[in-house]
VEXKE-312079 format. One record per residue (C-alpha): residue number from 1; x, y, z. Coordinates in steps of 0.5 Angstrom, whole numbers, plus 500, padded with zeros to 3 digits. Example, Ala and Ser with C-alpha at 12.3 -4.5 7.8 and 13.67 -1.06 7.14 Angstrom:
2
+--------+-----+-----+-----+
| tormar |  px |  py |  pz |
+--------+-----+-----+-----+
|      1 | 525 | 491 | 516 |
|      2 | 527 | 498 | 514 |
+--------+-----+-----+-----+
! end
This chain:
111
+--------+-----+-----+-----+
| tormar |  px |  py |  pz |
+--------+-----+-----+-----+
|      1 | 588 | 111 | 635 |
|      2 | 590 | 104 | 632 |
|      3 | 584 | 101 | 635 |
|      4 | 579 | 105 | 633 |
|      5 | 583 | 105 | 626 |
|      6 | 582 | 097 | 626 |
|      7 | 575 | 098 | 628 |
|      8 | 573 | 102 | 623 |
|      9 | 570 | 108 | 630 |
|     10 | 570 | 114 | 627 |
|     11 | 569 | 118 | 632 |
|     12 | 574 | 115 | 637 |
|     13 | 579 | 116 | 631 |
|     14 | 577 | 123 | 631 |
|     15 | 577 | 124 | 638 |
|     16 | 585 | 120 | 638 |
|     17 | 587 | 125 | 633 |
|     18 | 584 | 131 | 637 |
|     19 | 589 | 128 | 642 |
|     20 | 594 | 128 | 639 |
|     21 | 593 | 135 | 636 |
|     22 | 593 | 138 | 643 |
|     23 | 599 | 134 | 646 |
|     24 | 604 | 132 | 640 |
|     25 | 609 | 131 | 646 |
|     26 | 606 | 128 | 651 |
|     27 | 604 | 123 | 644 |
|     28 | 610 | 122 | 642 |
|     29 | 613 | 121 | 649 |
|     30 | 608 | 115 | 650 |
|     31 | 609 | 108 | 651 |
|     32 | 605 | 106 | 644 |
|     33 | 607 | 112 | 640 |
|     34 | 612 | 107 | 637 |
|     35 | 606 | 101 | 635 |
|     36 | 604 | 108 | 632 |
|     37 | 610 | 109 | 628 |
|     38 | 609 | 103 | 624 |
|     39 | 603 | 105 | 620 |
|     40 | 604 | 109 | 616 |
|     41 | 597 | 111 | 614 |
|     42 | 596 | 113 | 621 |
|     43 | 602 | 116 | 621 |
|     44 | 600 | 121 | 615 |
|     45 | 593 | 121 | 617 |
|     46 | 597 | 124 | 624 |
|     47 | 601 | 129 | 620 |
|     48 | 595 | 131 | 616 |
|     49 | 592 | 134 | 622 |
|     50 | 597 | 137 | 626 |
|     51 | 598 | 141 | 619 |
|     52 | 590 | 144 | 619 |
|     53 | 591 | 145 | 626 |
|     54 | 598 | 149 | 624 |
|     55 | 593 | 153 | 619 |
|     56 | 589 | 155 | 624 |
|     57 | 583 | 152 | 621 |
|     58 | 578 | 148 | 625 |
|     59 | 573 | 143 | 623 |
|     60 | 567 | 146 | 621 |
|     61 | 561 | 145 | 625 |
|     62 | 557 | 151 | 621 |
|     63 | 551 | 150 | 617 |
|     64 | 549 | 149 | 610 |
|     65 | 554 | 154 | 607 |
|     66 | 561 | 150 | 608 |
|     67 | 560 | 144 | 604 |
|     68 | 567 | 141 | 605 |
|     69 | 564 | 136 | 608 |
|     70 | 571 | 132 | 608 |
|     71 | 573 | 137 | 613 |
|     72 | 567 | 136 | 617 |
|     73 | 567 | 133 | 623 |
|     74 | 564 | 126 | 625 |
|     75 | 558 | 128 | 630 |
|     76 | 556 | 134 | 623 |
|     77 | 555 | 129 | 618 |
|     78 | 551 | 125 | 622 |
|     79 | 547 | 131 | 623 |
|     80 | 546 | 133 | 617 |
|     81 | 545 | 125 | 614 |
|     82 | 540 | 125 | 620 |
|     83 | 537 | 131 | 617 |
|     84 | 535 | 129 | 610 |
|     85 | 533 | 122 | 613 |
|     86 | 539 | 117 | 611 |
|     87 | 542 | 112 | 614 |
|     88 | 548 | 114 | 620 |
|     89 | 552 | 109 | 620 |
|     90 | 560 | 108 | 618 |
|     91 | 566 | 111 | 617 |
|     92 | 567 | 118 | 614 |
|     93 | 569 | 117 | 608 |
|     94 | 562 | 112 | 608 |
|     95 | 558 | 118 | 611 |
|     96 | 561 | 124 | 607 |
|     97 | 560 | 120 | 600 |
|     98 | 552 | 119 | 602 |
|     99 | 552 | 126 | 603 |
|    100 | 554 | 129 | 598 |
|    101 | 550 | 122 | 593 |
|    102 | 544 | 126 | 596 |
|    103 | 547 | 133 | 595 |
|    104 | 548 | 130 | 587 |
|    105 | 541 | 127 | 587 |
|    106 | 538 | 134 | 589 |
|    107 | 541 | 137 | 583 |
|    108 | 539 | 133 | 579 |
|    109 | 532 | 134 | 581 |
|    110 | 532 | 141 | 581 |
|    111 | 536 | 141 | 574 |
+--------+-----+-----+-----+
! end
C-alpha cells in the first residue's frame, strides 16, 4: 500500500485496501505493518475502509443512478470518464473531479 500511495497507482492502493479489509489480521500480523503505522494518512485511509466495509456498504459499480462518485471504485470511474470521451489517467481524486466538472458542465448546458 505504501508503494502504490507513493506512485500515485490507484487501482493497486485500491486493490491494497481490499486486502486489508479481507484479512486485517493477518495485515497486521505482517512484517510491513509497522512501516504502515507510520503514515498516518494511510493509517486513516485504512480505518476509513474498514468502517465502510463494517456498514456494510460496498463501492458502487451501478449506473447512472448512484452519483457518489467518491465511493466508486477506480475501474467505474474509468468507464464512465471513457464513456463521455475524456481523459483516464490519474488519481481518483483527479478522475472523480473530472467527472463531476463534466456532470457540472452538462447542466450548465441544459440550464
Amino acid at each position: 500500500i505504501l508503494f502504490a500511495d507513493a506512485t500515485n497507482c490507484a487501482l493497486l492502493k485500491e486493490a491494497a485496501m481490499d486486502v486489508f479489509v479481507g484479512d486485517i489480521e493477518g495485515v497486521i500480523a505482517s512484517k510491513g505493518y509497522d512501516q504502515v503505522k507510520e503514515s498516518p494518512s494511510i493509517m486513516a485511509e485504512m480505518m476509513a475502509a474498514m468502517a465502510s466495509a463494517n456498514k456494510k456498504r460496498p463501492a458502487s459499480n451501478s449506473g447512472d443512478s448512484a452519483k457518489d462518485y467518491k465511493r466508486m471504485r477506480v475501474v467505474t470511474l474509468r468507464e464512465k470518464l471513457e464513456a463521455k470521451g475524456l481523459d483516464i489517467d490519474g488519481s481518483k481524486e483527479m478522475l472523480v473531479s473530472r467527472l463531476k466538472e463534466a456532470e457540472k458542465n452538462v447542466v450548465e448546458v441544459k440550464g
